[in-house]
MIFIFI-738769 format. One record per residue (C-alpha): residue number from 1; x, y, z. Coordinates in Angstrom, 3 decimals. Layout:
REM MIFIFI-738769
 resi       px       py       pz
  NUM        X        Y        Z
...
***
This chain:
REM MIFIFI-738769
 resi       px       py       pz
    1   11.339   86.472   23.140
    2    8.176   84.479   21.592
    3   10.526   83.263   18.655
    4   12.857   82.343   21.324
    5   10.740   80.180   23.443
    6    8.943   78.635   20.705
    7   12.110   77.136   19.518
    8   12.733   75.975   23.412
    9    9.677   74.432   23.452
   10   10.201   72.652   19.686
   11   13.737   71.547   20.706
   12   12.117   69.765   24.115
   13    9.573   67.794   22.784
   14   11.950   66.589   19.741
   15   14.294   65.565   22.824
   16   10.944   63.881   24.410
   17   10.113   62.294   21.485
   18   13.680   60.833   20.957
   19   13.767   59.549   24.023
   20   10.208   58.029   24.388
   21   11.139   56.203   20.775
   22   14.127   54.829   22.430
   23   12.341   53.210   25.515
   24    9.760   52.056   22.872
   25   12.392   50.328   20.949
   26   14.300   48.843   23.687
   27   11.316   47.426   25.564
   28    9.929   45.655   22.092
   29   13.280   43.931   21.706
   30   13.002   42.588   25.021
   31    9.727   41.261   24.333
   32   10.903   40.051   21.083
   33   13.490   38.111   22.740
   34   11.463   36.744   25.839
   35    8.410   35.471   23.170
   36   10.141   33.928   20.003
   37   14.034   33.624   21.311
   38   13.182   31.232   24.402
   39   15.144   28.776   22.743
   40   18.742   29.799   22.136
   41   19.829   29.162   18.426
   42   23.581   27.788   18.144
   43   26.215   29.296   16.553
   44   27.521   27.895   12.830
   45   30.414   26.156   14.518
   46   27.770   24.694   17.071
   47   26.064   23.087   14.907
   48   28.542   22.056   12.819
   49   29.975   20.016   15.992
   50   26.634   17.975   16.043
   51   26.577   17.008   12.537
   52   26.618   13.063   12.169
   53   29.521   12.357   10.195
   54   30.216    8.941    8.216
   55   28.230    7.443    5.182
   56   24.858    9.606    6.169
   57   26.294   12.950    6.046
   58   25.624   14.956    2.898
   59   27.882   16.556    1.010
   60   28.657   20.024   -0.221
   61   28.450   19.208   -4.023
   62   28.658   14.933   -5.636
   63   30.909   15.904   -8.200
   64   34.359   14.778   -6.318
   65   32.820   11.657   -5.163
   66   31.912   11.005   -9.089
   67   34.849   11.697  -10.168
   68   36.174    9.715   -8.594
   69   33.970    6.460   -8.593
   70   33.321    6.643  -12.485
   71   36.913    4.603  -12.934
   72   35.462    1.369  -10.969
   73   31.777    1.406  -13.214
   74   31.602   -0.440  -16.409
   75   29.177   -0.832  -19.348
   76   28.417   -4.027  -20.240
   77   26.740   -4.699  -24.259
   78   25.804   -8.694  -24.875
   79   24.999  -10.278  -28.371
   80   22.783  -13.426  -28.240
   81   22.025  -15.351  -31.989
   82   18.170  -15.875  -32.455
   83   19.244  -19.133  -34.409
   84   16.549  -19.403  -37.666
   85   14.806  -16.592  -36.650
   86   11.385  -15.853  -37.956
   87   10.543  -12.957  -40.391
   88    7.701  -11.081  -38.269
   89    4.995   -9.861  -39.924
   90    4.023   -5.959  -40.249
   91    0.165   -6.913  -39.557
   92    1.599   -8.801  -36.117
   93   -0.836   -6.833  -32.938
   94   -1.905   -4.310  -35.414
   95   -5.394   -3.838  -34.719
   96   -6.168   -2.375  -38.727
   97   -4.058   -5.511  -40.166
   98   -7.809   -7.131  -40.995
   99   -8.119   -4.675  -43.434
  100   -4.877   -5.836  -45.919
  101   -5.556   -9.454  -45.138
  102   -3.379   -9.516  -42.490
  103   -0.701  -12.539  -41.479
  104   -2.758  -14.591  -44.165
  105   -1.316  -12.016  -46.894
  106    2.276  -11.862  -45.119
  107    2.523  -15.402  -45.404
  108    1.269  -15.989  -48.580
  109    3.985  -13.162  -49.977
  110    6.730  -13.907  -48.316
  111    6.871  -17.292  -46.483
  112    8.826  -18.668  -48.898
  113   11.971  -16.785  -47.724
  114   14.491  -18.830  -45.992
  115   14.442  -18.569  -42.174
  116   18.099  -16.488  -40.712
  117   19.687  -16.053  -37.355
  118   19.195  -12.703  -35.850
  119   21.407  -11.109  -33.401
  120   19.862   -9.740  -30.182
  121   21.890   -7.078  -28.277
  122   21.170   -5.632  -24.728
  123   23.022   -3.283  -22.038
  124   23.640   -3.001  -18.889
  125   25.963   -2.216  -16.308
  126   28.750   -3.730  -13.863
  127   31.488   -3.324  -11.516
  128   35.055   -4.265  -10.747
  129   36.054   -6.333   -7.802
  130   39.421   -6.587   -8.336
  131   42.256   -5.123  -10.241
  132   42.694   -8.416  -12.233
  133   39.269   -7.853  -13.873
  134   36.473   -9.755  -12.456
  135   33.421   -8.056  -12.391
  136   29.848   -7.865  -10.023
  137   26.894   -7.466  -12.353
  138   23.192   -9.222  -12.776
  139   22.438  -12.652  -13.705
  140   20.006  -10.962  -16.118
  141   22.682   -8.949  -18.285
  142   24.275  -11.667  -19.400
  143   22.443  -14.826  -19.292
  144   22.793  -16.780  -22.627
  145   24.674  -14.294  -23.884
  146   26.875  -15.520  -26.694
  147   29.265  -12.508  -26.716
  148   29.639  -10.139  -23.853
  149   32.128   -6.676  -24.148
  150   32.701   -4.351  -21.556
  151   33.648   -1.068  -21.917
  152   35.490    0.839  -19.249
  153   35.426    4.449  -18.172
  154   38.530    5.841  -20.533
  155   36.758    4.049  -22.952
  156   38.823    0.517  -23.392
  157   36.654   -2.788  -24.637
  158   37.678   -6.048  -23.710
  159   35.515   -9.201  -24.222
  160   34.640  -10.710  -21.115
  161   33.089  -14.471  -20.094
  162   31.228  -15.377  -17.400
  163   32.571  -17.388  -14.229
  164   29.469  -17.871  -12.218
  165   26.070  -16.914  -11.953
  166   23.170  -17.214   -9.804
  167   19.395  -17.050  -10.962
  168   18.367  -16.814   -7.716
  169   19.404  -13.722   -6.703
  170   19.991  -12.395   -9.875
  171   23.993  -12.235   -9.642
  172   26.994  -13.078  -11.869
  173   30.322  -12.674  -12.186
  174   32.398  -11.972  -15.182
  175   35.825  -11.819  -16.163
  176   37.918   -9.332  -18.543
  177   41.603   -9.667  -19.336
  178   43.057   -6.066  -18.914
  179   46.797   -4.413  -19.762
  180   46.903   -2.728  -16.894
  181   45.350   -3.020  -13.190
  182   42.087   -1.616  -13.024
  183   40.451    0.511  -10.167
  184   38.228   -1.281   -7.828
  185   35.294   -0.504   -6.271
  186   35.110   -0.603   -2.365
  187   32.575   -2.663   -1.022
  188   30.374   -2.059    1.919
  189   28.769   -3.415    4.641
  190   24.810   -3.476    3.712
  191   23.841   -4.793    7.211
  192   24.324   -0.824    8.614
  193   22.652    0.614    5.673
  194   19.929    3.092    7.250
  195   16.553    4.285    5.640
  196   17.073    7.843    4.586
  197   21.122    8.338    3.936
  198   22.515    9.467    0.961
  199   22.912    6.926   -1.952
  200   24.517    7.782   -5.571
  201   23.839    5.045   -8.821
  202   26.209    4.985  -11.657
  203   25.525    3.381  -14.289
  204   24.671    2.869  -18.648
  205   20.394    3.695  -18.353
  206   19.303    3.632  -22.053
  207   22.971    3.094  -23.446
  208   23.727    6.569  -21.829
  209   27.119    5.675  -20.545
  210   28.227    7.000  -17.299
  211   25.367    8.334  -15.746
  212   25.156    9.523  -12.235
  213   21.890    9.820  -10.137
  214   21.512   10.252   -6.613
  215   18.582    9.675   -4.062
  216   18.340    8.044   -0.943
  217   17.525    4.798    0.446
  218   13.335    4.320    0.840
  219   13.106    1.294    2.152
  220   15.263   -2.096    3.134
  221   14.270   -6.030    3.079
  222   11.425   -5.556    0.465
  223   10.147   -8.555   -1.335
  224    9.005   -7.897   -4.962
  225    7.931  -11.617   -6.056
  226   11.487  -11.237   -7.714
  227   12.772  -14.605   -6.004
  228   12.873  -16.881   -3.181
  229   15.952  -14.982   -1.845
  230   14.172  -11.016   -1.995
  231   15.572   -8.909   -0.100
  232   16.154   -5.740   -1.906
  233   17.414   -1.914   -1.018
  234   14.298    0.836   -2.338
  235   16.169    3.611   -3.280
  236   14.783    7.057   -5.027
  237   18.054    7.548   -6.790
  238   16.794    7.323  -10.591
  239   17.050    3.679  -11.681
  240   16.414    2.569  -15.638
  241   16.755   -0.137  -17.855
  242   20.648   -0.232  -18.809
  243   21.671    0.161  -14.815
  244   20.935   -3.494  -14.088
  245   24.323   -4.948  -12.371
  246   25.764   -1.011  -11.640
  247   26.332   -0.460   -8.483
  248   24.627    1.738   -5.538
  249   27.214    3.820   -3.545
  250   26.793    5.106    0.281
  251   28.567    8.582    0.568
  252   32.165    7.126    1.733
  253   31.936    5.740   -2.201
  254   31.162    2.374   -1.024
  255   29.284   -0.097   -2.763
  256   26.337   -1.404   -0.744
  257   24.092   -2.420   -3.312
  258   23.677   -3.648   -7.310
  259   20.876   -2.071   -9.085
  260   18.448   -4.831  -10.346
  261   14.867   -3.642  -11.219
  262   12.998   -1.094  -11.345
  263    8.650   -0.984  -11.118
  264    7.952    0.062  -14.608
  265    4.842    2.078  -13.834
  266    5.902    4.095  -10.882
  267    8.659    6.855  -11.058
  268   11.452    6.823   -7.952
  269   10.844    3.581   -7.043
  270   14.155    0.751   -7.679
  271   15.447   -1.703   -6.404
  272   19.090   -3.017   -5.570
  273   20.084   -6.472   -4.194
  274   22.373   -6.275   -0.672
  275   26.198   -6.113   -1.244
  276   26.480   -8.263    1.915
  277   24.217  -10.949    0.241
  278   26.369  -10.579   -3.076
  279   29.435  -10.972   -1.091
  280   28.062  -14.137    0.552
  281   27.849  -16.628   -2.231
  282   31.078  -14.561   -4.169
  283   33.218  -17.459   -2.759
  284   30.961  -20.011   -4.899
  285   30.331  -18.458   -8.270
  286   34.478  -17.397   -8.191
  287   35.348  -21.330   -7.314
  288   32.584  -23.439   -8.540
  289   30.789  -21.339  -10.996
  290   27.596  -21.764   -8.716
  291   25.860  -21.199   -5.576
  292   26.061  -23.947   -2.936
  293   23.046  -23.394   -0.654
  294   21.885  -25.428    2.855
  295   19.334  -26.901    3.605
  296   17.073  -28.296    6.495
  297   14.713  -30.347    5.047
  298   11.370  -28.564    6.309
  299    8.494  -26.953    4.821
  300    7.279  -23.929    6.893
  301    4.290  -21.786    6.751
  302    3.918  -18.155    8.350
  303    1.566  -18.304   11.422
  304   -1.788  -16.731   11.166
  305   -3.704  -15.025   14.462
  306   -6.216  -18.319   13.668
  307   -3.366  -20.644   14.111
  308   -1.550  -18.724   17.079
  309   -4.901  -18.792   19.323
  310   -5.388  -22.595   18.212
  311   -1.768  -23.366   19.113
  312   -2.025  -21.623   22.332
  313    1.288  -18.984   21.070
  314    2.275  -15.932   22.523
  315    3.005  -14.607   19.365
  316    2.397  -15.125   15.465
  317    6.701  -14.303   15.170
  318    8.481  -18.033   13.966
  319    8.029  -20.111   11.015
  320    5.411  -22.885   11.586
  321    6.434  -26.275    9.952
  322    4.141  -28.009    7.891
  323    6.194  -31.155    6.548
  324    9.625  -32.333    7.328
  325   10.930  -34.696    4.743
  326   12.092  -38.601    5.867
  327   15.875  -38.813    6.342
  328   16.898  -34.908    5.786
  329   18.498  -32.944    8.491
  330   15.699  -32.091   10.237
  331   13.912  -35.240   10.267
  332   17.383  -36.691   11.490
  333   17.746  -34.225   14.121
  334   14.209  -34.848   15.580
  335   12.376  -31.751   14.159
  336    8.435  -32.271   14.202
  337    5.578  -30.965   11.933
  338    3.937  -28.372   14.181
  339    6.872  -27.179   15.915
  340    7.548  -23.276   15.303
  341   11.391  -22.431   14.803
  342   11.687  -19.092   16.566
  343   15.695  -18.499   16.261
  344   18.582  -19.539   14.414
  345   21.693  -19.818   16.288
  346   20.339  -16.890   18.447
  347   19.308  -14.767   15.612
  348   15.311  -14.167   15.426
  349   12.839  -15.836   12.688
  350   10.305  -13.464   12.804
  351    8.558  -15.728    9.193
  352    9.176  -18.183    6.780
  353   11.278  -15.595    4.527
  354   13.633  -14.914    7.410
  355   14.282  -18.998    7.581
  356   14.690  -19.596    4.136
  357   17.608  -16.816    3.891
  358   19.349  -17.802    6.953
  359   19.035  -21.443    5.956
  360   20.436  -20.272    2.209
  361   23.140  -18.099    3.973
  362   24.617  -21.511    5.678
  363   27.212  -23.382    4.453
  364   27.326  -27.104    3.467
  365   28.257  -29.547    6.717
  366   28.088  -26.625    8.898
  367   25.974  -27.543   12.458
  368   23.424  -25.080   13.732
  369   21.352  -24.299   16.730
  370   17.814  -24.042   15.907
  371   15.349  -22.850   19.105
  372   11.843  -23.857   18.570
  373    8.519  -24.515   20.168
  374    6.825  -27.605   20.790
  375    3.633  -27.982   23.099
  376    4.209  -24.846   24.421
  377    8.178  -25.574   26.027
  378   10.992  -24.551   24.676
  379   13.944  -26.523   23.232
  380   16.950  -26.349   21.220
  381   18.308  -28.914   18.620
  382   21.699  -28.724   17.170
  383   21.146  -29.912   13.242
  384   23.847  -30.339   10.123
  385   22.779  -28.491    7.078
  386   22.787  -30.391    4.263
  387   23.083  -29.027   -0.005
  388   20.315  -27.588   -1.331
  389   19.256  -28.855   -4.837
  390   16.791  -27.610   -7.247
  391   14.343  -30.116   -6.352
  392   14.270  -29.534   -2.561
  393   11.853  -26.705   -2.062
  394   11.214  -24.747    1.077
  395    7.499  -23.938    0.959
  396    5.976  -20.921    2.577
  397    1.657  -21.386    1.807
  398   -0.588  -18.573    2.583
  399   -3.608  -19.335    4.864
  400   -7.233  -18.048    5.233
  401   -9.964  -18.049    7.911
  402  -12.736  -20.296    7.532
  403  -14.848  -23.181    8.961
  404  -16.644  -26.329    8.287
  405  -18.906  -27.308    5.467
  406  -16.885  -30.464    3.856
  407  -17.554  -34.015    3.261
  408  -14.643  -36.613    3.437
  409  -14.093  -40.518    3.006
  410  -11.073  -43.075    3.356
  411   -8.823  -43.112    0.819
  412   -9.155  -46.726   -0.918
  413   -7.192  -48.689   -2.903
  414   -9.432  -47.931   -6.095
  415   -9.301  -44.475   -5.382
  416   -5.686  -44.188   -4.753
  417   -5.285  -45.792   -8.100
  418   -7.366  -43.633  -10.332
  419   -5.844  -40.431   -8.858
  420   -2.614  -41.608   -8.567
  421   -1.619  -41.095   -5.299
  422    1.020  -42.362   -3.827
  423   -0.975  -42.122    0.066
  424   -2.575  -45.491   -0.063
  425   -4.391  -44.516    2.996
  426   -5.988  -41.848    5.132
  427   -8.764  -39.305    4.910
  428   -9.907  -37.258    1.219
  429  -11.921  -34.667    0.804
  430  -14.647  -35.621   -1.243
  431  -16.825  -32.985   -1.317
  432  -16.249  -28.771   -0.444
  433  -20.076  -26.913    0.050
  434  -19.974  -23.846   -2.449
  435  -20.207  -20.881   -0.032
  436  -19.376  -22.556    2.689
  437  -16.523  -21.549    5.126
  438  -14.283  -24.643    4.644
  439  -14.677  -23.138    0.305
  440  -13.408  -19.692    2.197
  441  -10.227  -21.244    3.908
  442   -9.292  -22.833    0.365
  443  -10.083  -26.274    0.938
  444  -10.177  -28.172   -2.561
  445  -11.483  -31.844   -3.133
  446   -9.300  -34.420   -3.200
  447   -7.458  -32.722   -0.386
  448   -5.662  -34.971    2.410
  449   -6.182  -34.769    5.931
  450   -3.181  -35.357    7.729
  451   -3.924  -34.418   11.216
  452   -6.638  -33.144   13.146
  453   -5.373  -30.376   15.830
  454   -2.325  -32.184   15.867
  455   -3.176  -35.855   15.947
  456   -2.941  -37.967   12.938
  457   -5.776  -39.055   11.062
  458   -5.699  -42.076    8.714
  459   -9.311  -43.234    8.643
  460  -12.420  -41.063    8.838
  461  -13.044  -42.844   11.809
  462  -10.376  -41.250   13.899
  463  -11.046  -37.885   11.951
  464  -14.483  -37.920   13.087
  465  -13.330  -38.945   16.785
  466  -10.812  -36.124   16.668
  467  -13.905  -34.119   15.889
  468  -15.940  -35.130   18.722
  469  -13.130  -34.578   20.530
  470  -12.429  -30.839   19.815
  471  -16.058  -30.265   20.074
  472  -16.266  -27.803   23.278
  473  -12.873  -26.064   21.800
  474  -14.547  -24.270   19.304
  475  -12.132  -24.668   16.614
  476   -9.915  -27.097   14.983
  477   -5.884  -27.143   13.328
  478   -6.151  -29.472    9.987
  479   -2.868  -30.511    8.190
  480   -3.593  -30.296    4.283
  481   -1.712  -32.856    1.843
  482   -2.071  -30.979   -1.640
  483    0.049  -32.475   -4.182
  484    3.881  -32.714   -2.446
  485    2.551  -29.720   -0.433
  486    1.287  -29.747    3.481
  487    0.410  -26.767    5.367
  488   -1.790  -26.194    7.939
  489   -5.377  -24.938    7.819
  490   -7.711  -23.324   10.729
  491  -10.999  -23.881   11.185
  492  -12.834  -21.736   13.580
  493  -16.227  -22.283   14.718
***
């Protein structure tokens, strides 16, 4: 009976226990779920539904989209002839060439051997544009080139020639006769590019033909001191010498971008210039062999919080102009020096650098509306852009804070004479104090003073009446003359 009510017992409190586990396991799921489930977590097919699609999206694997752009990518090789090239000597930067009597000893040995031409090769990349055989690729690759070949993806070389190019921006276009129609790359629209999608390069880095690297897009509308015209995609995907003129694809296998340059001592830092800027002046290097560019006739300067306060602005946004040159566009169309151009036909110049690439995106003859600000109002002037040449400049100069601490006089005839200037009258810095806070602001002798907060100056009589004048204001605008440049200059008290 003992035995048999032991094992009773035993049998209940397993049961107990059993049960007493169960309620222990049941409530700590609950409070699993109430403390770190609060949020629900969707489903696969959930989230698959919310999953931006288009250019941004990321694939499953890049090897299709390869495959299948590879066709349109071509590697360019140029020859250029050195003509008479020079033997170089061994002993040329070597630091221990002292010792063996260096380019003295060269010389002596072997100057007497007759000059040759040399032939200088280089690589680089390129795509097609259409299935007749022209070809996007950079200004760079093939710039006084005397031969240039191009080698496709199945391995076909056809000598190509160039059609147009474009310093720049760094763009040319060249021009292969093929057998057969080639594949053609897709072009994009650069404008929707966003910072962070997807981006693949393909392209001939160190002669390595064919290679694909992928990244993303850092950055867009960088300037690198490349060009007036910067404007460049940052992208991580690995960039190299040899993959100048390739092309940058979005993930549709669009081109939105030609790989240009790269910063030597960084790693995951290149740059590509805009298909939609490429596609711009197309029309012009494919007819004329050239870029046709407008122009306004105006030198602008980016607005500084100095010259915004003095100017009474709301904002430092706009390009500031400086100079407007007699009988251009501007001039013709009433512009003034000190007006700020805020928009161009209702698109926003926040600076200079937006101006001088919506001016350069105009074409020839073509009338625009320019918004700007004068004296504090508001006005609009319609104005026909005129051809850009080589020796009209649009000038964007840098400014500094700074105040007084100068010395001027009137510009005489004697003076004008020995320093050759063609402003027979009107006031010149004679003399800048070193230390002082006109030296800060960068003003040099032999500087002309236009204006005085906005009133022109031609004796250092009515400079020194302005000056009386803008006495109780604390702070005056001056208009600079350097060379052909103006800009303005603030002077705060």
């Amino acid at each position: 009976m003992k035995t048999e009510n032991r094992g009773r017992k035993t049998f209940v409190m397993f049961f107990l226990a059993c049960l007493i586990g169960f309620f222990v396991v049941s409530a700590f799921e609950v409070l699993r779920s109430s403390f770190f489930s609060s949020t629900p977590v969707p489903d696969v097919q959930q989230a698959a539904a919310v999953t931006p699609t288009g250019s941004s999206h990321t694939p499953s694997s890049f090897a299709d989209l390869a495959e299948r752009l590879k066709p349109c990518v071509v590697n360019i090789s140029t020859t250029k002839i050195i003509r008479g090239g020079k033997m170089r000597s061994p002993f040329e930067g070597n630091p221990f060439g002292r010792y063996f009597g260096g380019d003295d000893f060269f010389e002596r040995f072997f100057g007497d051997i007759p000059q040759r031409d040399f032939k200088q090769k280089s690589l680089g990349s390129g795509f097609i544009i259409s299935h007749d055989g022209y070809i996007f690729t950079n200004n760079h690759v093939v710039e006084q080139a005397d031969k240039i070949l191009v080698k496709l993806s199945n391995g076909q070389e056809y000598d190509a020639k160039v059609i147009g190019k474009d310093a720049k921006t760094d763009l040319a276009l060249i021009k292969i006769k093929p057998a057969d129609s080639l594949p053609v790359a897709e072009t994009g629209d650069s404008e929707k590019l966003r910072v962070g999608e997807w981006v693949m390069a393909i392209g001939n880095p160190f002669g390595l033909e064919q290679t694909v690297t992928v990244g993303i897009v850092s950055a867009k509308g960088r300037v690198i001191g490349a060009g007036p015209y910067d404007n460049f995609i940052q992208t991580d995907a690995s960039i190299n010498p040899g993959n100048s003129g390739g092309p940058l694809f979005n993930m549709d296998g669009q081109v939105i971008g030609i790989n240009t340059a790269i910063v030597a001592q960084g790693q995951g830092i290149g740059f590509a210039i805009p298909i939609s800027m490429a596609k711009t002046i197309l029309p012009d290097l494919k007819s004329r062999g050239k870029v046709t560019r407008g122009w306004m006739g105006v030198s602008v300067q980016d607005i500084t919080e100095d010259i915004a306060r003095n100017m009474r602005l709301k904002s430092q946004q706009g390009a500031l102009i400086s100079d407007v040159v007699e009988g251009d566009p501007a001039e013709k169309a009433g512009l003034r020096v000190g007006d700020v151009i805020t928009e161009i036909n209702n698109k926003a110049v926040n600076n200079t650098h937006d101006l001088l690439l919506m001016i350069a995106g105009l074409r020839v003859g073509e009338t625009i509306q320019v918004k700007i600000i004068r004296d504090g109002q508001v006005q609009i002037f319609p104005i026909l852009i005129a051809e850009r040449t080589d020796k009209t400049e649009m000038a964007s100069v840098g400014q500094a804070e700074g105040a007084f601490g100068m010395s001027v006089q009137d510009i005489t005839p004697d003076i004008a004479a020995q320093l050759g200037l063609s402003q027979k009258k009107g006031v010149i810095v004679a003399d800048v104090q070193e230390g002082s806070l006109a030296e800060e602001v960068g003003i040099q002798q032999q500087d002309i003073i236009l204006q005085v907060n906005k009133t022109k100056v031609t004796t250092v009589t009515e400079y020194k009446s302005q000056l009386i004048k803008a006495g109780t204001k604390g702070s005056l605008l001056l208009l600079i003359k350097r060379g052909r440049t103006t800009f303005f200059v603030p002077l705060v008290k």
